[in-house]
BAPAVEX-658532 format. One line per 10 residues: number of its first residue (from 1); for each residue x, y, z of N, C-alpha, C, CB. Coordinates in pm, 1 decimal. Glycine has a CB too. Layout:
BEGIN
NUM) X:Y:Z:X:Y:Z:X:Y:Z:X:Y:Z; ...
! end
This chain:
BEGIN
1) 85.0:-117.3:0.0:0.0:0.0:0.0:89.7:123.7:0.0:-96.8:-0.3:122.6; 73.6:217.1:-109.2:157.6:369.2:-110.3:135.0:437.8:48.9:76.1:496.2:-250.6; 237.2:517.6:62.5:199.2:585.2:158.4:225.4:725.6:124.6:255.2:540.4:272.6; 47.7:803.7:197.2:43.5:924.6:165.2:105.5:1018.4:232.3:-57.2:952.5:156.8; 182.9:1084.8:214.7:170.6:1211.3:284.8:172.1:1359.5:214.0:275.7:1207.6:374.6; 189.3:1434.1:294.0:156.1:1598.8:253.5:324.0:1687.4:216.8:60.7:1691.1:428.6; 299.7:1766.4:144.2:438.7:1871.2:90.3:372.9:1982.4:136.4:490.2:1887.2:-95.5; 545.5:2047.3:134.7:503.4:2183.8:181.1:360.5:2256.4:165.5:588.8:2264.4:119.9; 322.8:2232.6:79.0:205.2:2359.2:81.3:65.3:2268.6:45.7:239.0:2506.4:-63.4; 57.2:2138.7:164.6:-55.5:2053.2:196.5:-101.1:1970.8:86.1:-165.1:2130.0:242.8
11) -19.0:1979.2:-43.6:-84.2:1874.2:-149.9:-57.8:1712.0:-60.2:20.0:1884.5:-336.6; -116.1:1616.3:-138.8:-76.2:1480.0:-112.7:-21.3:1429.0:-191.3:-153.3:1403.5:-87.1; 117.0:1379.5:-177.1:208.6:1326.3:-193.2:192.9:1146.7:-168.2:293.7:1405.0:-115.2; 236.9:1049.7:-269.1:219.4:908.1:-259.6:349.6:890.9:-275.4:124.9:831.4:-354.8; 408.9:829.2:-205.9:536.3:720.9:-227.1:520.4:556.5:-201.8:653.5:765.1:-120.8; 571.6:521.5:-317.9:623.1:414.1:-338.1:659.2:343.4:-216.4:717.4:432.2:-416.8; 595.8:225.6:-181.3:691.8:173.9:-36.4:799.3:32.5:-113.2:545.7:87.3:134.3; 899.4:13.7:-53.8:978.3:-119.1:-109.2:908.2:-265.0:-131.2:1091.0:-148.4:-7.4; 837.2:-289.7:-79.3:746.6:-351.7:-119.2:717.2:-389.6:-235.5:677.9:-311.9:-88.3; 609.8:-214.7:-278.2:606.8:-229.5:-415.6:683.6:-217.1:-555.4:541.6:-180.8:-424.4
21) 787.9:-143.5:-481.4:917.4:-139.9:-575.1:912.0:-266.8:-597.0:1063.7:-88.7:-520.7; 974.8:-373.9:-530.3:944.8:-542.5:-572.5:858.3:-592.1:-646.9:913.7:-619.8:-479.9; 756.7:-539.5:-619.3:622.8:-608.9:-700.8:625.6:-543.6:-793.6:476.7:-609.8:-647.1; 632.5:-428.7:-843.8:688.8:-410.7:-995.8:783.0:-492.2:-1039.0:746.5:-287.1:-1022.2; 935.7:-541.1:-1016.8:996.2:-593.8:-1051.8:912.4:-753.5:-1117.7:1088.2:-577.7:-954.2; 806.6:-782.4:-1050.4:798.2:-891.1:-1041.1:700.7:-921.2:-1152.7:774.0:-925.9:-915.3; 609.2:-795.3:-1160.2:483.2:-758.7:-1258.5:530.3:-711.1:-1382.6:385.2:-645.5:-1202.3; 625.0:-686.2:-1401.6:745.4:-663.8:-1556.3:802.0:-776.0:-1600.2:890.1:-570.2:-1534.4; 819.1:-879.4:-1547.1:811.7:-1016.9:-1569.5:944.9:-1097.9:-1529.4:778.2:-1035.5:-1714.2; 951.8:-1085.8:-1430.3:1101.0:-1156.4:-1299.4:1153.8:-1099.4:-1247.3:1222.1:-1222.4:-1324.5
31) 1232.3:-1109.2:-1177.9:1344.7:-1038.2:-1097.6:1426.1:-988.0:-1170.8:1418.4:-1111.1:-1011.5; 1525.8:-878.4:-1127.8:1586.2:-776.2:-1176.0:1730.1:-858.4:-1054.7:1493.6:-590.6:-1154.4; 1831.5:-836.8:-1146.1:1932.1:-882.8:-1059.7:2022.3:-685.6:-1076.5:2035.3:-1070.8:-1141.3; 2007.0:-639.3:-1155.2:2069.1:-524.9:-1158.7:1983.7:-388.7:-1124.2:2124.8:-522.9:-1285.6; 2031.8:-282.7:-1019.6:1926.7:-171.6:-1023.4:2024.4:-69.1:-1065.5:1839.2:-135.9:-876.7; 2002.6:26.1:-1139.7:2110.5:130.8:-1184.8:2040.4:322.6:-1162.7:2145.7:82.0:-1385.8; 2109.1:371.3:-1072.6:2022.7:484.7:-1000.2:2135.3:615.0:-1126.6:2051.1:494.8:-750.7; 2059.8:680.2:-1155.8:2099.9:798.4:-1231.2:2043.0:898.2:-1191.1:2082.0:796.0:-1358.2; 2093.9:1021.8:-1192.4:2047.8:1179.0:-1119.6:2053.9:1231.3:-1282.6:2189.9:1281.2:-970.5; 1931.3:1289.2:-1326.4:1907.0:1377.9:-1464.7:1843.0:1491.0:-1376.7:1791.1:1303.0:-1607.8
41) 1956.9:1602.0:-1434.4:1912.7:1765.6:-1405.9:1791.1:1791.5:-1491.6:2039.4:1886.8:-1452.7; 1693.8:1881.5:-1417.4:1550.9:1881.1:-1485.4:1544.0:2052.3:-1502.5:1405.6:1799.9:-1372.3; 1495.4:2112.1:-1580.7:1446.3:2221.3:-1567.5:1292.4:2255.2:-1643.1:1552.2:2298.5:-1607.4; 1244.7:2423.6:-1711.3:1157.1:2392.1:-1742.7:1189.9:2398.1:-1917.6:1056.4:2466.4:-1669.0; 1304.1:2350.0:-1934.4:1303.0:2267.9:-2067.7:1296.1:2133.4:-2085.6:1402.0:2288.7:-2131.2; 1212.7:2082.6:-2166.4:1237.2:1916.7:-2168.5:1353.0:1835.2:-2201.2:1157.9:1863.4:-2252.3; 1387.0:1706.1:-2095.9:1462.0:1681.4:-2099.7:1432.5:1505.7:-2096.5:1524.9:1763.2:-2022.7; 1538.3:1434.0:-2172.8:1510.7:1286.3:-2159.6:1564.5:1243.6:-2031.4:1573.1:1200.6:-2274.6; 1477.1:1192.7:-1974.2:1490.5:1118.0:-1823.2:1573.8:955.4:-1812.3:1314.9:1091.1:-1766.8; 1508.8:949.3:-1930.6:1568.6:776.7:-1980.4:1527.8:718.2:-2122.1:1499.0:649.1:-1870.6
51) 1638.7:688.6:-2186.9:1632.9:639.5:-2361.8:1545.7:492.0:-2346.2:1831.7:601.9:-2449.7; 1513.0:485.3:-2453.1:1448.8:359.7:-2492.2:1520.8:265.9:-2433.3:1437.9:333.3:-2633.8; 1524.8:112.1:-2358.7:1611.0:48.7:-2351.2:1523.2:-100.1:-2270.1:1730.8:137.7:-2283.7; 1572.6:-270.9:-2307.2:1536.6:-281.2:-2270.8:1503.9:-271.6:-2093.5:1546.4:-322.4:-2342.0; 1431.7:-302.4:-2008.4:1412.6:-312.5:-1882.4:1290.7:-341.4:-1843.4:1448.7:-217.4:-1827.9; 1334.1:-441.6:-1693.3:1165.6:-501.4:-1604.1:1119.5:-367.1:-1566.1:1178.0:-621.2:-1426.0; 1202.6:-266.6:-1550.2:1093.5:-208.7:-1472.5:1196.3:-45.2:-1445.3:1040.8:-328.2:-1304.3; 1128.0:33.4:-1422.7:1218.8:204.2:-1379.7:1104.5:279.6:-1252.0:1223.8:356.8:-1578.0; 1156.3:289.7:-1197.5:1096.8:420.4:-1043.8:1175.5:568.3:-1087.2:1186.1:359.3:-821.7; 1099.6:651.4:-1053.8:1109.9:792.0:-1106.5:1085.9:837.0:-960.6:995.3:849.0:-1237.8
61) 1187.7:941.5:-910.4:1169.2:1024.4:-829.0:1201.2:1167.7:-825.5:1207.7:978.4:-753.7; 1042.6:1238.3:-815.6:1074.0:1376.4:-826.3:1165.6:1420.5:-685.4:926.3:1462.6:-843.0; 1294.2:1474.7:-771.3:1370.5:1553.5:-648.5:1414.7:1684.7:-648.5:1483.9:1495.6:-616.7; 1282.6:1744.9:-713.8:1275.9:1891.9:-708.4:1160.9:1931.4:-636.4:1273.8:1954.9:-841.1; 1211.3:2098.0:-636.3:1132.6:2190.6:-563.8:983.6:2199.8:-662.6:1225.6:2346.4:-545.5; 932.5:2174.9:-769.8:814.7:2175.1:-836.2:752.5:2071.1:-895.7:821.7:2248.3:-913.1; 643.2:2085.3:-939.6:620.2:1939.3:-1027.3:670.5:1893.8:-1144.5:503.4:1922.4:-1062.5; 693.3:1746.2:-1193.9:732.6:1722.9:-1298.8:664.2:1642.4:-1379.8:830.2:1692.8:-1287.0; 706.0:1711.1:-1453.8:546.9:1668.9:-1591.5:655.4:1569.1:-1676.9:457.0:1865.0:-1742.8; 589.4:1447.0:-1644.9:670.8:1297.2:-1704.5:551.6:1279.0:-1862.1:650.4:1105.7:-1540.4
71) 662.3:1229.9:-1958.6:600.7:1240.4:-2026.6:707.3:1071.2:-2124.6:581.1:1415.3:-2066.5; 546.1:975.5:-2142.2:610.9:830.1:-2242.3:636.9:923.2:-2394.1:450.6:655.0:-2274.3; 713.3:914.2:-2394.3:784.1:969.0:-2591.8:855.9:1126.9:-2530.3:584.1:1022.8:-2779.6; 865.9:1133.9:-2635.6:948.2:1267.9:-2700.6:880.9:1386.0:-2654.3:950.5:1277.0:-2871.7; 965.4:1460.5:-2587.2:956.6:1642.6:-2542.7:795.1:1627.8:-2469.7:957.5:1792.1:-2728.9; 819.4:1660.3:-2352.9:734.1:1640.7:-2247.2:710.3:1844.4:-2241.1:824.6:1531.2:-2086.7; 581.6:1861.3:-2171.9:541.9:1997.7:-2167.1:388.8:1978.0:-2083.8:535.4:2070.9:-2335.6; 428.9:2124.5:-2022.7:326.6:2136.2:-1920.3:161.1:2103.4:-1996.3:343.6:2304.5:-1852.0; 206.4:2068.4:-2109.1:26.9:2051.0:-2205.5:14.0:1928.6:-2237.0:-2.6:2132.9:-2370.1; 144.4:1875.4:-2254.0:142.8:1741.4:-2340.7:240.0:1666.2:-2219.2:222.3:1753.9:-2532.3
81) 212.8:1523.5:-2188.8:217.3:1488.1:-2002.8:159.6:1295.2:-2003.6:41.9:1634.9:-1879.9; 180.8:1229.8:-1935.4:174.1:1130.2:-1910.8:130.9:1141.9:-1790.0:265.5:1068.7:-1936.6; 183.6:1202.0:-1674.0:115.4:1207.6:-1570.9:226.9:1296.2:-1544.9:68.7:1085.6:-1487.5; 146.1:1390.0:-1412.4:246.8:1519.5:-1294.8:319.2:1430.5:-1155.4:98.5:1673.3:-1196.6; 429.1:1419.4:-1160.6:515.0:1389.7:-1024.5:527.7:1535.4:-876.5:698.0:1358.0:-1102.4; 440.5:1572.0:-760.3:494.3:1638.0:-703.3:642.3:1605.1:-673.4:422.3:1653.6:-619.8; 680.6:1731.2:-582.2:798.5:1735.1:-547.3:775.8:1575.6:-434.2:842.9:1906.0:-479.6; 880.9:1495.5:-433.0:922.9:1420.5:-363.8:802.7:1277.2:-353.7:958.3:1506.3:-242.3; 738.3:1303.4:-466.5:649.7:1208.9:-517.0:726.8:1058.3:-632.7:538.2:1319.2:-603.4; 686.1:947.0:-628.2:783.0:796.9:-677.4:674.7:780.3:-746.2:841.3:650.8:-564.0
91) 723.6:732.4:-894.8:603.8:666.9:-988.4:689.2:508.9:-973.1:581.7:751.0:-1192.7; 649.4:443.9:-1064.1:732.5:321.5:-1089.1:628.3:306.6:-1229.6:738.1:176.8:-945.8; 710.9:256.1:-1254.3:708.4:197.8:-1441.1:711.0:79.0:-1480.6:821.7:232.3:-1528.5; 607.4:12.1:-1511.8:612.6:-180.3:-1523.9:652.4:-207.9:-1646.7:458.3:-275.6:-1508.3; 544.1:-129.3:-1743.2:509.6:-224.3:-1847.7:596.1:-118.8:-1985.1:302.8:-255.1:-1859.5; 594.1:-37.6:-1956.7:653.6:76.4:-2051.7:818.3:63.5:-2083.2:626.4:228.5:-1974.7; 915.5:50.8:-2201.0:1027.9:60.0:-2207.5:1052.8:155.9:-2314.3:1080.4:-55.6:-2214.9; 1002.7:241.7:-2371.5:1021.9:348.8:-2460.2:1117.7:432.4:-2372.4:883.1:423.7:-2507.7; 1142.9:553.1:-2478.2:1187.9:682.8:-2427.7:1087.9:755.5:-2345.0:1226.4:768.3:-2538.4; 1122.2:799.7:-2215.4:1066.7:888.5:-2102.9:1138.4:1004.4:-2088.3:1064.8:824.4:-1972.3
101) 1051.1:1157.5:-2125.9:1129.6:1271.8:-2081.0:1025.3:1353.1:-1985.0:1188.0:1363.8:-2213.9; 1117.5:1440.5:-1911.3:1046.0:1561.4:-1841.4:1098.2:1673.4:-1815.2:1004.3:1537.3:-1732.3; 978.6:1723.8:-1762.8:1038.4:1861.0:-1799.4:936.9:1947.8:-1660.5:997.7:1918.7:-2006.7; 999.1:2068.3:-1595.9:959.0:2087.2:-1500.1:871.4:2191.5:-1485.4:1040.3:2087.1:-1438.9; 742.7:2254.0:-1404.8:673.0:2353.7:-1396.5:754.7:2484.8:-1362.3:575.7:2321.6:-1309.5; 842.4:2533.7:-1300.4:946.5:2603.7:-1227.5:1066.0:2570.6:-1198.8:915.3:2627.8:-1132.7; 1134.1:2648.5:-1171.1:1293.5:2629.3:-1081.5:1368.0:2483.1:-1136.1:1261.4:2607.8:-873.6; 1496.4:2475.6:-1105.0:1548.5:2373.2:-1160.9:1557.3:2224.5:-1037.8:1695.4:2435.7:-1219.3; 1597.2:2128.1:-1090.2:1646.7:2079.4:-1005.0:1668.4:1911.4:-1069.1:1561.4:2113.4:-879.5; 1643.5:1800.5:-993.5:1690.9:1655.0:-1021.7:1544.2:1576.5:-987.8:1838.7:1600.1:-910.0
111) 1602.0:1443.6:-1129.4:1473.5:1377.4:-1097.1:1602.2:1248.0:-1075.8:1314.6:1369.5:-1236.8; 1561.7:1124.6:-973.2:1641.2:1076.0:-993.4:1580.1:932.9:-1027.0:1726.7:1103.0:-903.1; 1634.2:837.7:-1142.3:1586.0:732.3:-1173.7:1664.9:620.3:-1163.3:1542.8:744.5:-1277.1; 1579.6:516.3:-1083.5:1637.2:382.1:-1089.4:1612.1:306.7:-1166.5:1625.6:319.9:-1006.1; 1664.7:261.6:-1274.2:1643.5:150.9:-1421.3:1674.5:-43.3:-1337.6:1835.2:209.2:-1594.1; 1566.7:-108.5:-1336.2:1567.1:-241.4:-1311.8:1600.7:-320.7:-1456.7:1425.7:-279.2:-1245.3; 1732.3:-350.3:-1408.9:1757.6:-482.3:-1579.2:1815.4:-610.4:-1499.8:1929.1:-418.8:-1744.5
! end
């Protein structure tokens, strides 16, 4: 079960518990013997988060001060979006292995992603 909590300015925030980090691994279809953590600088230009490649599975963590507008394909924008990450908000990624970019509402900062192969 995610657990909710609140950001600075009372939105709700879901994170990922380890748990389900696992159970993605497992729902992408086996275990992952490799996890590979990368820090991509984000701003509010779009930026690729992670190239096409294969993998069971990727967790996305917003580690900026604003939201980040994740986006499956090419050049992500506050219009065009896959879904919004608050600040300090975890997606995880099962079934998807395309190119993922984002790009941020404000201010700069890091999204950081763990790739399961």
């Amino acid at each position: 079960m995610p657990i909710s909590v609140r950001d600075a300015n009372g939105n709700a925030v879901t994170v990922a518990t380890p748990d389900e980090v696992i159970d993605a691994i497992n729902a992408a279809g086996g275990k992952s013997s490799t996890a590979t953590v990368t820090t991509v600088a984000t701003s509010t230009t779009s930026a690729t988060l992670k190239a096409a490649t294969s993998r069971h599975g990727l967790v996305i963590y917003n580690d900026a001060p604003s939201r980040l507008f994740v986006k499956f394909g090419a050049t992500a924008s506050a219009s065009d979006y896959t879904y919004a990450l608050q600040p300090a908000e975890t997606r995880i990624v099962r079934e998807y292995i395309g190119r993922i970019d984002g790009i941020l509402e404000g201010d700069s900062g890091t999204a950081r992603i763990t790739e399961l192969t």
